[in-house]
Steps between C-alpha positions, in 0.01 A plus 500: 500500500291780542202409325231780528551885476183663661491879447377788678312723220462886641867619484645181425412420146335820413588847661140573643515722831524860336248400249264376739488817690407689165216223501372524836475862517285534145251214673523740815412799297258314310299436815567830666716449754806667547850415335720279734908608570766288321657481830171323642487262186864418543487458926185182392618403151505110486172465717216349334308794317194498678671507867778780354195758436372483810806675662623692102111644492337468871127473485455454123231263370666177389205382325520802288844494470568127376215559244725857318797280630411267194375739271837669512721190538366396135552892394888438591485169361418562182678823454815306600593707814478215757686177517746483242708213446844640406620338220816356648277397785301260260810398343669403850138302582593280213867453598378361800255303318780390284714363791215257619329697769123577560459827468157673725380794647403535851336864632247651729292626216209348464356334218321762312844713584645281265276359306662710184844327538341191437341600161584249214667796292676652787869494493481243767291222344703188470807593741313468868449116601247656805387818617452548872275754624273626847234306317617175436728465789360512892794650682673879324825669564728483735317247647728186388200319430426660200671232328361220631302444211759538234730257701170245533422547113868452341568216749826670550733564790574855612840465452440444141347816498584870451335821584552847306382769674574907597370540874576375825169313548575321173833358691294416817293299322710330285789395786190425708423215271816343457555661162835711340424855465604806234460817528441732230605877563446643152178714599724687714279508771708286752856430552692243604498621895110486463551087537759506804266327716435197229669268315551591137711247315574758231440827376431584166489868330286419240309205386635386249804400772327222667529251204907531636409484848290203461773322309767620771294350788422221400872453446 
């Protein structure tokens, strides 16, 4: 049985990457630095942030920037711009939930990254048994590592375990550690020919889709 569904969250669960951009560039501006290209932001989207403005903004203060980074991040928060949980996302959460499996979140964001998905009246409270992130966990994406501590916590095997993620790094890591691996192309921002050189044990157009795809492979 496939026991645990762990869950990439940027373009996985929520649709983040375009967003993000908008984000980064107002904490750019903010600090006076020139806006960064999509193209750039696309070519190191997935890095952790920190390491991604280095090459999207060369030279800029990163002391400066993490502390409008926050500022910001709590601007899109609240106005409900960033991370949103699709409704039929939540609802497929608790499918899974419903069919005996653990359901968790592993990411590269660090803690105070996602420290608002953890809230106790955000649409999330009550649906994630754990929440992986660069804080709590030594090793980060696509090292296959990173889920050493989730496997060490839960007791469980990595076959028993399932990985739902949108990039190529999320499949390295994943197959690297012994666990199955989806891959989630609803943000559009890779296809299927974007994973030729991983395994992928199925594909999924939107999220919603993996509650069938667990069931099927585990059959």
């Amino acid at each position: 049985m496939i026991r645990a569904v762990v869950i990439d969250v940027d373009d996985t669960l929520c649709l983040t990457e375009a967003v993000c951009f908008e984000l980064e560039n107002e904490v750019l501006a903010r600090i006076d630095r020139e806006p960064m290209s999509r193209a750039v932001h696309l070519s190191t989207w997935g890095q952790p942030l920190l390491r991604a403005m280095r090459e999207r903004s060369p030279g800029v203060d990163l002391e400066s920037f993490t502390a409008a980074y926050h500022v910001v991040l709590q601007e899109y928060v609240m106005g409900g711009r960033l991370d949103v949980v699709a409704q039929e996302n939540l609802e497929a959460l608790d499918e899974l939930a419903a069919a005996g499996r653990s359901v968790m979140l592993l990411t590269s964001r660090t803690e105070a990254e996602v420290r608002h998905l953890l809230a106790p009246d955000h649409a999330l409270a009550g649906r994630l048994a754990a929440v992986y992130h660069a804080d709590n966990t030594r090793f980060h994406k696509p090292d296959a590592r990173a889920f050493d501590e989730l496997l060490a916590a839960t007791g469980l095997l990595p076959h028993q375990c399932l990985y739902v993620g949108d990039s190529p790094s999320d499949a390295h890591a994943a197959k690297g550690a012994g666990l199955r691996f989806v891959a989630c192309l609803q943000s559009g921002l890779r296809q299927r020919t974007d994973f030729d050189s991983h395994q992928v044990d199925a594909f999924v157009d939107t999220f919603p889709e993996t509650v069938d795809a667990v069931g099927r492979l585990e059959r």
